[in-house]
C-alpha positions in Angstrom: -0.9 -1.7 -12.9 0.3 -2.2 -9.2 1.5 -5.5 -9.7 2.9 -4.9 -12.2 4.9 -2.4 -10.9 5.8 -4.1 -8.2 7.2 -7.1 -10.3 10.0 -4.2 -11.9 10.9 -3.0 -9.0 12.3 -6.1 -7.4 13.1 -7.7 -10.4 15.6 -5.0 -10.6 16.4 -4.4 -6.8 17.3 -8.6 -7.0 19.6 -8.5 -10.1 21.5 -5.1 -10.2 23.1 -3.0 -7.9 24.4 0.5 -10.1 24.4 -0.4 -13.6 22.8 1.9 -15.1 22.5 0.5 -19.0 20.6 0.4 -22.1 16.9 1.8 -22.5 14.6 -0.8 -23.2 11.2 -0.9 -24.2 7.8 -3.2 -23.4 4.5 -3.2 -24.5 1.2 -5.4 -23.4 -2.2 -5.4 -24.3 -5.1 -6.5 -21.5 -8.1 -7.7 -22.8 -11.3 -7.7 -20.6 -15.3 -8.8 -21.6 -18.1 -8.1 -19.5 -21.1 -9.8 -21.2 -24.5 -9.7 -20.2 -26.1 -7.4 -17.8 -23.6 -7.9 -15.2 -21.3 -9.9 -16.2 -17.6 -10.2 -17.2 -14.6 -11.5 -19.2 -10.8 -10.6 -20.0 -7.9 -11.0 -21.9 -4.4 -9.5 -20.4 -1.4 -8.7 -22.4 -2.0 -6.0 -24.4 -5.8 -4.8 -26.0 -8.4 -4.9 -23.2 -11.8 -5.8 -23.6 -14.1 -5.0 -21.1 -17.5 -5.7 -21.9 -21.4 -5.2 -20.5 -24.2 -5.5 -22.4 -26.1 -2.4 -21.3 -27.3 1.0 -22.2 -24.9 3.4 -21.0 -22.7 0.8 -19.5 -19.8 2.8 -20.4 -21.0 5.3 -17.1 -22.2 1.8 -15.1 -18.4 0.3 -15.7 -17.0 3.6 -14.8 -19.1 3.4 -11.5 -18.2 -0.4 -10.8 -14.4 0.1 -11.3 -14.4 3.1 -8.8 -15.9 1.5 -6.3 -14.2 -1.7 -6.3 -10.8 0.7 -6.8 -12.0 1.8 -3.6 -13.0 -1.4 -1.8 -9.5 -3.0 -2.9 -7.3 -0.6 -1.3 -9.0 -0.9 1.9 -8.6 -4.7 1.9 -4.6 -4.8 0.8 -3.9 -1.4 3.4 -2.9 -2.4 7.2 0.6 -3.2 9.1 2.5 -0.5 7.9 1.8 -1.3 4.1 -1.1 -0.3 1.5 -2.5 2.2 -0.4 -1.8 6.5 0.7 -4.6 8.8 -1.1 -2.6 12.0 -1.7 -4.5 13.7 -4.1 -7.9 13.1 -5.4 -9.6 16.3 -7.0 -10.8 17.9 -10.7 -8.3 18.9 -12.8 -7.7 21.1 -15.9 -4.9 20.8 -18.2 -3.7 21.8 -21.8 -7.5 21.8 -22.8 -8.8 18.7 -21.5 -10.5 18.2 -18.1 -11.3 15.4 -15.8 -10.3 13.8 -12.5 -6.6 13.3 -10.9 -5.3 11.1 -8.6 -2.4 10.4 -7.3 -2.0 7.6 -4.7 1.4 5.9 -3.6 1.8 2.2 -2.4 3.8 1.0 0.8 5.0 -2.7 -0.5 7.4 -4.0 1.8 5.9 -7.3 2.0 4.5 -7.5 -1.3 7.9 -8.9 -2.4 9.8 -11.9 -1.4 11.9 -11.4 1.8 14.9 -11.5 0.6 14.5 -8.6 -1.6 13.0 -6.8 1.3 16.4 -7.3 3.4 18.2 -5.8 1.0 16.2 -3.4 -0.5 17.1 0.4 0.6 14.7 3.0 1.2 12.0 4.2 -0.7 12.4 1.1 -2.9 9.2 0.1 -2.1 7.0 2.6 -2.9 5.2 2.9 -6.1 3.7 6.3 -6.9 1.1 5.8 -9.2 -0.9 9.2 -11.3 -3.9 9.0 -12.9 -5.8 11.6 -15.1 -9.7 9.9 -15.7 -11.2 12.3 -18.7 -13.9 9.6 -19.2 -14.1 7.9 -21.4 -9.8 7.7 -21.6 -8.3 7.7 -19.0 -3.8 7.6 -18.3 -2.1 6.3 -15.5 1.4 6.2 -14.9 3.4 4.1 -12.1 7.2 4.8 -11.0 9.0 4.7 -8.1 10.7 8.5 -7.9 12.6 7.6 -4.9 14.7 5.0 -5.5 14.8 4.4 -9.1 14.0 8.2 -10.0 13.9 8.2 -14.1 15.0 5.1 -14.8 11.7 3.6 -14.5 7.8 3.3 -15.1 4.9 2.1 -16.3 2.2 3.6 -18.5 -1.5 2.1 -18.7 -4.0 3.7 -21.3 -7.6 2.6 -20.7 -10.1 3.3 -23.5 -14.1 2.5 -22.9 -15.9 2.1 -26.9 -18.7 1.0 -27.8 -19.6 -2.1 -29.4 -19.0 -1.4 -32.8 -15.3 -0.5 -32.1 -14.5 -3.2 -30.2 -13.0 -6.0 -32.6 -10.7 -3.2 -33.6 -7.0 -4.4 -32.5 -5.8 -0.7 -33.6 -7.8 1.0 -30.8 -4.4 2.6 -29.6 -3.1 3.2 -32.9 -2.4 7.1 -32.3 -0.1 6.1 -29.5 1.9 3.0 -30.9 1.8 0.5 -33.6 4.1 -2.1 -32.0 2.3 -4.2 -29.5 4.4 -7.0 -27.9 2.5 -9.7 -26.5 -1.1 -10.8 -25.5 -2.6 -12.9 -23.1 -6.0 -13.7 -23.1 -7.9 -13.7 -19.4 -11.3 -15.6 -18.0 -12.7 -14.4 -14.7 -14.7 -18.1 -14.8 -12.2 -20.1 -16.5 -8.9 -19.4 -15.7 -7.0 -21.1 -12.7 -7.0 -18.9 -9.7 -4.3 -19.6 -6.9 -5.5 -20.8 -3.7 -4.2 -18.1 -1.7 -6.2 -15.8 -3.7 -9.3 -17.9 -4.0 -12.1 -16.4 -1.8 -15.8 -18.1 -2.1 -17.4 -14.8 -2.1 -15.3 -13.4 -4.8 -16.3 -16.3 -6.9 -18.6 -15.7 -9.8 -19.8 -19.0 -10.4 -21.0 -19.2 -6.7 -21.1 -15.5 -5.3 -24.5 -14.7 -5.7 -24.3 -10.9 -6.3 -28.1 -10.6 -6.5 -27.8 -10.8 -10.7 -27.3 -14.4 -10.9 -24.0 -16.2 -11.3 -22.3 -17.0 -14.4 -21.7 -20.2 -16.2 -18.7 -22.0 -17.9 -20.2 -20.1 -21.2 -21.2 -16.7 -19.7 -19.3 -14.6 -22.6 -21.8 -16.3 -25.5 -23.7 -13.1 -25.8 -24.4 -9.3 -27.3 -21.6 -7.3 -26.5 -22.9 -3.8 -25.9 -19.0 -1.7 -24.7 -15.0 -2.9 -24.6 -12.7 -1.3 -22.2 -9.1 -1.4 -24.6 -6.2 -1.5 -22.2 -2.8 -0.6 -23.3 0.3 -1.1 -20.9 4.0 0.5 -22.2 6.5 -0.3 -19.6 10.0 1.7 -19.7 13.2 1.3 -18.2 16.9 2.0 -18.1 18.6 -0.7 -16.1 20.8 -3.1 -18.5 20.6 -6.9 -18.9 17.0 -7.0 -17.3 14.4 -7.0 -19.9 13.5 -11.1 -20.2 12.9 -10.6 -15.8 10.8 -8.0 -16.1 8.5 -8.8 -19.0 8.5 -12.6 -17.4 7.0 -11.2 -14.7 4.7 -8.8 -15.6 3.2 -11.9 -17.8 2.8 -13.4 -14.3 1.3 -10.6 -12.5 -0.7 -8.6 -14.5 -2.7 -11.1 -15.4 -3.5 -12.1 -11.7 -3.8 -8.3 -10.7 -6.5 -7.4 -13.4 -8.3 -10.9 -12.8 -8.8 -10.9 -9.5 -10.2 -7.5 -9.4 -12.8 -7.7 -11.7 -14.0 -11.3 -10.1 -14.6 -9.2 -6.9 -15.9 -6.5 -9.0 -18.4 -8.9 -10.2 -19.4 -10.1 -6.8 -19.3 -6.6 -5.8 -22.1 -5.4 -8.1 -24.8 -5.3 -5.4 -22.6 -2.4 -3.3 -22.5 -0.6 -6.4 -25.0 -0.6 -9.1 -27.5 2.4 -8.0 -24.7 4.2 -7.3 -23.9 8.1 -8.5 -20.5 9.5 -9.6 -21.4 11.8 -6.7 -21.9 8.8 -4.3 -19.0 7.6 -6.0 -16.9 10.7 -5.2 -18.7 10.9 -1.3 -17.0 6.9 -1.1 -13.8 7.9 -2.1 -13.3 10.7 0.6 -14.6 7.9 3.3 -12.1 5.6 1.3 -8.9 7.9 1.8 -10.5 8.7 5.6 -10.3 4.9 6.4 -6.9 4.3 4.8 -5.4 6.3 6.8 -6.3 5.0 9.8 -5.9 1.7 8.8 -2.3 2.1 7.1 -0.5 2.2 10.1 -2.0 -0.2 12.4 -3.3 -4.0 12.3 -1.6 -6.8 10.5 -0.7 -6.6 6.7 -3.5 -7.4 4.8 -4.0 -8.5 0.9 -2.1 -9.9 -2.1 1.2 -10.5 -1.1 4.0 -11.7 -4.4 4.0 -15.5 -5.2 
């Protein structure tokens, strides 16, 4: 939820100075499909559906997104800007067990210029925690320093198998209200040409599993991935900014990271969670060596 993140921020930085207002309320469903041995669809807003036909393709996703996690941080991390590893490590909490993150994003030029002139510091950072008890996993974004309680998003990932994934109450314990969906095709949809990379095309990429067609999702659908994304904020007058553009940016966000995860599959398919876990410690290594020198490198806000 980056992006998405992101989008509050300086849709809130570029409308309001102090007013401190109203709570407001927004929820989205995602919707991904991966189809076929390797291969993929989505649907943003709010459900998810990720799906692969494959035995234990629950674990095989959970490798796949890691890595490409991984691979997509070092390519938007340079200049001064990109992604900080501050914690990565087991955890143990109230019962349940899993694997914490927490990771904060440098922005600046993620948003438009003018909103970088007059933002003040710490504006643009995004902290962002994550607790992965596979198969659930919660992540929350916020920005502590500048807008301290007043924002932040909240992303609840479920991986199910097939026979649970037509179910549109996946998330049911957690909220019956769902505001909006939009419905996402890594093949299909447009792409914007600043984001358009060849190689991260799945019609042409060639990841060593074949490409996919105009009908790649006609097939058995063996796992979903549900997403659920709440955002919260206290800032008066600004709901209709920020929902209009998290519709804009969520959708990009998710879709552009699971065509490259796609045309990825070749780094990361006989892959361990060990290896996966040996990557990520190279990862944080890399970014930050990376963070502070070089040009700025990745998406940048359209």
């Amino acid at each position: 939820m980056l992006y998405a993140s992101i989008s509050t921020v300086l849709s809130l930085q570029a409308t309001c100075t102090s007013t401190f207002g109203r709570y407001v309320s927004m929820q989205s469903l995602l919707r991904l499909s991966w189809q076929n041995e390797h291969q993929f669809v989505g649907d943003v807003g709010c459900p998810v559906f990720v799906r692969w036909e494959r035995n234990h393709s629950q674990g095989i996703y959970r490798i796949g997104h890691l890595w490409s996690t991984g691979k997509w941080s070092l390519l938007n991390t340079g200049g001064g800007e990109g992604v900080e590893v501050v914690v990565n490590e087991p955890y143990e909490e109230d019962g349940e067990s899993g694997h914490f993150t927490h990771k904060i994003f440098h922005l600046a030029s993620k948003v438009p210029k003018v909103i970088r002139m007059l933002a003040p510091k710490g504006s643009l950072e995004i902290h962002e925690k994550s607790w992965n008890r596979f198969t659930e996993v919660k992540t929350v974004t916020s920005n502590p320093d500048y807008m301290k309680d007043g924002y932040h998003t909240t992303t609840h990932t479920r991986l199910v198998k097939a026979a649970d994934c037509d179910q549109d109450n996946i998330f049911s314990d957690i909220s019956s209200d769902i505001d909006d969906v939009i419905h996402l095709d890594i093949v299909n949809d447009p792409i914007a040409s600043s984001d358009y990379k060849v190689d991260e095309d799945p019609t042409k990429c060639d990841s060593g599993f074949g490409n996919l067609s105009p009908d790649w999702q006609k097939s058995e659908v063996r796992m979903c991935v549900h997403k659920l994304v709440e955002v919260e904020f206290h800032w008066f007058g600004l709901q209709g900014t920020v929902e209009s553009r998290i519709q804009k940016v969520c959708p990009r966000f998710f879709r552009n990271l699971h065509r490259q995860m796609f045309c990825w599959t070749d780094n990361w398919i006989r892959l361990s969670i060990d290896d996966i876990r040996v990557w990520e410690d190279e990862v944080k290594d890399e970014l930050d060596k990376t963070r502070t020198i070089g040009e700025v490198r990745g998406m940048s806000e359209q």
